[in-house]
Biotite code that builds the C-alpha atoms (Angstrom):
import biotite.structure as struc

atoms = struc.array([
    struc.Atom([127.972, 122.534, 137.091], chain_id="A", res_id=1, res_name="UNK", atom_name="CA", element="C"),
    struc.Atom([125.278, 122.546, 140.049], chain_id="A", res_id=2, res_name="UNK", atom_name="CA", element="C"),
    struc.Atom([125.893, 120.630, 142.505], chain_id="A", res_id=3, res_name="UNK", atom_name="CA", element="C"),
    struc.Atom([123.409, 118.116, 144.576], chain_id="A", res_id=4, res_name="UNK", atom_name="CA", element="C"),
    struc.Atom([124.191, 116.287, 148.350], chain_id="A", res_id=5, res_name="UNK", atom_name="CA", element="C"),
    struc.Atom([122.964, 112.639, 148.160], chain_id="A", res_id=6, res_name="UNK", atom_name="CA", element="C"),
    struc.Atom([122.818, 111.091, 151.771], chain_id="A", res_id=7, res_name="UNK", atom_name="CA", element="C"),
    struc.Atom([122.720, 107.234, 151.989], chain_id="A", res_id=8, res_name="UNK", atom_name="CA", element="C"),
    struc.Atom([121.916, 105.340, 154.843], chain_id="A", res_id=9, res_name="UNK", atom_name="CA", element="C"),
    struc.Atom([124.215, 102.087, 154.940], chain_id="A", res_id=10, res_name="UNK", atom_name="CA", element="C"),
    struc.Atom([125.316, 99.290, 157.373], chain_id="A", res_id=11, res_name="UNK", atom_name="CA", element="C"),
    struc.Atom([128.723, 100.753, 159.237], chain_id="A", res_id=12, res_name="UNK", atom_name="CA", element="C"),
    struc.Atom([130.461, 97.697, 158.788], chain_id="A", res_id=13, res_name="UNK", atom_name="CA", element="C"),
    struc.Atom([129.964, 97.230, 154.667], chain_id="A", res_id=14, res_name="UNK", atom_name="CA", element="C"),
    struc.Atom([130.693, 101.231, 154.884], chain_id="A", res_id=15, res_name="UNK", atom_name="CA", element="C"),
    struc.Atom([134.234, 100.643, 156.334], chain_id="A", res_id=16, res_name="UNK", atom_name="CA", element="C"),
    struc.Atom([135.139, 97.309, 154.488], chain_id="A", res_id=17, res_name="UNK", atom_name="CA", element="C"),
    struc.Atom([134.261, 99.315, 151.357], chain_id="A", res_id=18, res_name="UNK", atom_name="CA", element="C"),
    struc.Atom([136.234, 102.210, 152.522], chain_id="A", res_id=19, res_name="UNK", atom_name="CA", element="C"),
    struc.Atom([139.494, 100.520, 153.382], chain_id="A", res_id=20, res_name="UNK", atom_name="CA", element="C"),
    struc.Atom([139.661, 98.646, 149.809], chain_id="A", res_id=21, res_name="UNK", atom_name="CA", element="C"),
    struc.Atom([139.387, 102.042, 148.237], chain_id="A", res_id=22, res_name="UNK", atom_name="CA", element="C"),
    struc.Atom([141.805, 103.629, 150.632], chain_id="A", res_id=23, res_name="UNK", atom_name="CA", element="C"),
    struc.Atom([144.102, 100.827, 149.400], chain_id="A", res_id=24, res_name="UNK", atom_name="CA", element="C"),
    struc.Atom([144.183, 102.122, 145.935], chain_id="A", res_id=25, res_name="UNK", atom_name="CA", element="C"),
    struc.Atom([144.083, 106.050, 147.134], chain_id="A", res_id=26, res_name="UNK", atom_name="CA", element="C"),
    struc.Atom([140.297, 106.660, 146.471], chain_id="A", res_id=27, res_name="UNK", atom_name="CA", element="C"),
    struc.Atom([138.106, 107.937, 148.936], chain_id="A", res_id=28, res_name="UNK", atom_name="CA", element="C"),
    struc.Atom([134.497, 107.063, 148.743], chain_id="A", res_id=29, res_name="UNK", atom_name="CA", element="C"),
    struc.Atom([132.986, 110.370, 147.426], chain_id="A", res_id=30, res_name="UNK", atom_name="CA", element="C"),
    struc.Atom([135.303, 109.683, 144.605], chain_id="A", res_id=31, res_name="UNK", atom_name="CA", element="C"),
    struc.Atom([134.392, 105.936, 143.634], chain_id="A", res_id=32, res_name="UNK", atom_name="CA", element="C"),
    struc.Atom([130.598, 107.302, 143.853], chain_id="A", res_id=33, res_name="UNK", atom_name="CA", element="C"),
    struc.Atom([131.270, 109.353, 141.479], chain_id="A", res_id=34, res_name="UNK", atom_name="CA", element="C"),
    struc.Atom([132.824, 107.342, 139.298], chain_id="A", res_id=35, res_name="UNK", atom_name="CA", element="C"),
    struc.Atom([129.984, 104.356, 139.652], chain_id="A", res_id=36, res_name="UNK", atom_name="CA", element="C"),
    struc.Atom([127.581, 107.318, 138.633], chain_id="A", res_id=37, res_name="UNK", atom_name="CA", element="C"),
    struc.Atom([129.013, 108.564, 135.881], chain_id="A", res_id=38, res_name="UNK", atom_name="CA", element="C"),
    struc.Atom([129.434, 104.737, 134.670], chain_id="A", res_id=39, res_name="UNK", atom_name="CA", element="C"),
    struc.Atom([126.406, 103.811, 134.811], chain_id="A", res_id=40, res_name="UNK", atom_name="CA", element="C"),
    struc.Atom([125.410, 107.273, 132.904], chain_id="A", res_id=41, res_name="UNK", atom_name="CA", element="C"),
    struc.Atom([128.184, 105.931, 130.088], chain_id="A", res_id=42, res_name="UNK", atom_name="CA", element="C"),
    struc.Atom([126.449, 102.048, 129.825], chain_id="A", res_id=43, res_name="UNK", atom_name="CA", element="C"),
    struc.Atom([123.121, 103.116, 130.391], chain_id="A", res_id=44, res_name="UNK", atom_name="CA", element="C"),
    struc.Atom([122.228, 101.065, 133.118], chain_id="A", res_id=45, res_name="UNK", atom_name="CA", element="C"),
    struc.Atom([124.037, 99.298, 136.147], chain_id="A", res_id=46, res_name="UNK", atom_name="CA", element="C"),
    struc.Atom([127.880, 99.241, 135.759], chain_id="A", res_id=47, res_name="UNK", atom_name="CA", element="C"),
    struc.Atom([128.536, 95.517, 136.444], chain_id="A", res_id=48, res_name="UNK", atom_name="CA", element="C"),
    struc.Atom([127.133, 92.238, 136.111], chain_id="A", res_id=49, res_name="UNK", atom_name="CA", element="C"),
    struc.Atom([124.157, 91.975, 138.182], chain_id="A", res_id=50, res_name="UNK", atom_name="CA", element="C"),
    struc.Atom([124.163, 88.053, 138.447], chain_id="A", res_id=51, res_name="UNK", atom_name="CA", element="C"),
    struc.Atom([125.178, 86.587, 141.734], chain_id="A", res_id=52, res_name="UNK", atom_name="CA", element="C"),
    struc.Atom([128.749, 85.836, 142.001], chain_id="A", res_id=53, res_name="UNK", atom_name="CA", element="C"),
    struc.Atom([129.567, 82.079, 141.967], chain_id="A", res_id=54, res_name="UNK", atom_name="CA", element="C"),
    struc.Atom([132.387, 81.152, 144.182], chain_id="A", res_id=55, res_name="UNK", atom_name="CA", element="C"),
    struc.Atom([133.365, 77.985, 142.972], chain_id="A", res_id=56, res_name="UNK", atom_name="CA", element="C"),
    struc.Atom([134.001, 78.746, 139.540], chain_id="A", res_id=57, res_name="UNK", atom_name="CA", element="C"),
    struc.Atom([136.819, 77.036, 136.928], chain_id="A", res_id=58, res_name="UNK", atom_name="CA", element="C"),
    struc.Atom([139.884, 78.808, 138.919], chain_id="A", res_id=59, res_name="UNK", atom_name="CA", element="C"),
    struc.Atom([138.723, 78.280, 142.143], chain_id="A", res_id=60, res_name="UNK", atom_name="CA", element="C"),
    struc.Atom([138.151, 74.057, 141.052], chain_id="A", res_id=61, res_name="UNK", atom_name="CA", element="C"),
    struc.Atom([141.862, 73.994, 139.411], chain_id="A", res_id=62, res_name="UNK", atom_name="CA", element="C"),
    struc.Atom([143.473, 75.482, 142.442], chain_id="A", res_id=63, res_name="UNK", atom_name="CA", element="C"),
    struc.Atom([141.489, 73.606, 144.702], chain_id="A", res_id=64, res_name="UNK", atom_name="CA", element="C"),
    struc.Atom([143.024, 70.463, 142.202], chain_id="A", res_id=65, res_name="UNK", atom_name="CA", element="C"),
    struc.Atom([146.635, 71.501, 142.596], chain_id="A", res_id=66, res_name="UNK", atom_name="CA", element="C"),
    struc.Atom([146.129, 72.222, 146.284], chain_id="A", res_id=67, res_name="UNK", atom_name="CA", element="C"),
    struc.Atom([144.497, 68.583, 146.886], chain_id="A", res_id=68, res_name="UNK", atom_name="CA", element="C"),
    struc.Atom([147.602, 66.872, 144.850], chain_id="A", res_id=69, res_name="UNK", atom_name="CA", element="C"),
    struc.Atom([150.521, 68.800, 146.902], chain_id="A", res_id=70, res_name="UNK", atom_name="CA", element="C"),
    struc.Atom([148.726, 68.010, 150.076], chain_id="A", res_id=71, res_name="UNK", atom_name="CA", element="C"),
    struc.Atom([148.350, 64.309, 149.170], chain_id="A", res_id=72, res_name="UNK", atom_name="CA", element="C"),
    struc.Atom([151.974, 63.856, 148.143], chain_id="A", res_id=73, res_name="UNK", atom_name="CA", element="C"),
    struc.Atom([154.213, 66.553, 150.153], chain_id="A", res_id=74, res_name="UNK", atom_name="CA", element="C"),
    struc.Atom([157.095, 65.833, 147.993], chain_id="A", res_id=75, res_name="UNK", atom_name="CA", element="C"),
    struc.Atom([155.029, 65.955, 144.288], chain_id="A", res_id=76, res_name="UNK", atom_name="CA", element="C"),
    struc.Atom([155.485, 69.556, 143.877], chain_id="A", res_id=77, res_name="UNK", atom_name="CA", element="C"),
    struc.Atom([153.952, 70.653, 140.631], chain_id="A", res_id=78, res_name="UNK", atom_name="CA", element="C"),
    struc.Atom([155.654, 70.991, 137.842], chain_id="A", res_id=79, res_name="UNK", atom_name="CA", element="C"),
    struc.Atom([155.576, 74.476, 135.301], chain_id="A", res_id=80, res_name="UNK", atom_name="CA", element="C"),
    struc.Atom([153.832, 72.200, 132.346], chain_id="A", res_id=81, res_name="UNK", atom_name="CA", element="C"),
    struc.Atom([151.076, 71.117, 134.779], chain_id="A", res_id=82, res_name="UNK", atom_name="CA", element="C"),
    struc.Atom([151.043, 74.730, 136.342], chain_id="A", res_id=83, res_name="UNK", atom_name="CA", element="C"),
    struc.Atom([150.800, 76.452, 132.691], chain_id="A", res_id=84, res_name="UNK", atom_name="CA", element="C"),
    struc.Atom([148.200, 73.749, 131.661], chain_id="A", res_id=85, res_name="UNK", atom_name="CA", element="C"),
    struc.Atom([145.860, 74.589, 134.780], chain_id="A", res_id=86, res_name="UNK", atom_name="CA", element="C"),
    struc.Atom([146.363, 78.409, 133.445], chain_id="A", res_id=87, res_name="UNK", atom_name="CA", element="C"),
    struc.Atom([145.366, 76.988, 130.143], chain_id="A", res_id=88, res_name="UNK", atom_name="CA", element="C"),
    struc.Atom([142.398, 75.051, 131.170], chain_id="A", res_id=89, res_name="UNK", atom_name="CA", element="C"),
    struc.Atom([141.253, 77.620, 133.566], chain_id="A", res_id=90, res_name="UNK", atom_name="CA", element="C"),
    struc.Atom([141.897, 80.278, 130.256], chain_id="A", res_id=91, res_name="UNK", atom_name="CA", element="C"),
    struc.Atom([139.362, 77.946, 128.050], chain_id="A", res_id=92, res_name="UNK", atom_name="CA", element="C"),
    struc.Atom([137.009, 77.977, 131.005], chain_id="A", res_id=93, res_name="UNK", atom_name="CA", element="C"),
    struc.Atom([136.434, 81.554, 131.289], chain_id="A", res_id=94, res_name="UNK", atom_name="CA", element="C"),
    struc.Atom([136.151, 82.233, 127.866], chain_id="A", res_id=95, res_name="UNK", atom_name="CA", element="C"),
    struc.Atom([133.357, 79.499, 127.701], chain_id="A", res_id=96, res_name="UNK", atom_name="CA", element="C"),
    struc.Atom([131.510, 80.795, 131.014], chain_id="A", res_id=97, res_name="UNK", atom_name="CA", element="C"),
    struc.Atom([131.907, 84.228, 129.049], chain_id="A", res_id=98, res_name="UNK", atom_name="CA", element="C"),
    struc.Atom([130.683, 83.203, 125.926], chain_id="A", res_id=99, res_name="UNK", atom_name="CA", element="C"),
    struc.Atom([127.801, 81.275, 127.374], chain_id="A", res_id=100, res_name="UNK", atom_name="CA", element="C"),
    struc.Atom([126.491, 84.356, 129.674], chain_id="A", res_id=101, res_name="UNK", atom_name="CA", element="C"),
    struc.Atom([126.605, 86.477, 126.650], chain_id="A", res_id=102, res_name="UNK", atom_name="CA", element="C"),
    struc.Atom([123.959, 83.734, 125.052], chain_id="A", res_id=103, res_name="UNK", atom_name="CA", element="C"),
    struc.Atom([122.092, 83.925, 127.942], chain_id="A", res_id=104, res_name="UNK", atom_name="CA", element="C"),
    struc.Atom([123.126, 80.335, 128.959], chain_id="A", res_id=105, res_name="UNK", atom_name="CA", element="C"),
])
C-alpha cells in the first residue's frame, strides 16, 4: 500500500479540543483520520449527518422539565415512575425525530 502525507491547516484551539477527546478514548488523531476516511469510502459520502445539530432537542426539554420541578419544590424529589416515563417519552421522541428526518421532514 503507497502511502500519501495530507497536511491540513486548522484553528489550534479546535485542533487540541479534538485531540484531548480522542486521547480520552486512546486514539491519536492520525488514527481517527483514518478511520473518518475510510468511512466515508464505506458510505459513499460524508460519515455523519450533515444537518446542524439542534441543542434543545426532546432530552434536553425533559431534563430541563425534571430540573425545573426539583428546583421549584426542594423536597419533591422525583420519583422512578416519573423518571422511567421521561426515558419513555424522550424514547418515543427520538424515534419520531428519526423517523421524520428519514422522510425528509
Amino acid at each position: 500500500m503507497s502511502q500519501a502525507l495530507l497536511q491540513v491547516r486548522i484553528d489550534r484551539d479546535l485542533k487540541e479540543q479534538t485531540a484531548s477527546i480522542y486521547d480520552a478514548i486512546g486514539m491519536d488523531l492520525p488514527t481517527a483520520i483514518r478511520m473518518f476516511f475510510k468511512r466515508t469510502v464505506m458510505v459513499g459520502g460524508l460519515p455523519f449527518d450533515g444537518k446542524m445539530v439542534v441543542k434543545e432537542n426532546a432530552a434536553h426539554r425533559a431534563f430541563e422539565s425534571m430540573r425545573r420541578k426539583v428546583e421549584s419544590s426542594p423536597d419533591a424529589e422525583p420519583t422512578m415512575d416519573e423518571i422511567n416515563a421521561y426515558i419513555s417519552s424522550v424514547r418515543k421522541s427520538r424515534r419520531r425525530e428519526a423517523a421524520a428526518a428519514r422522510q425528509g421532514v
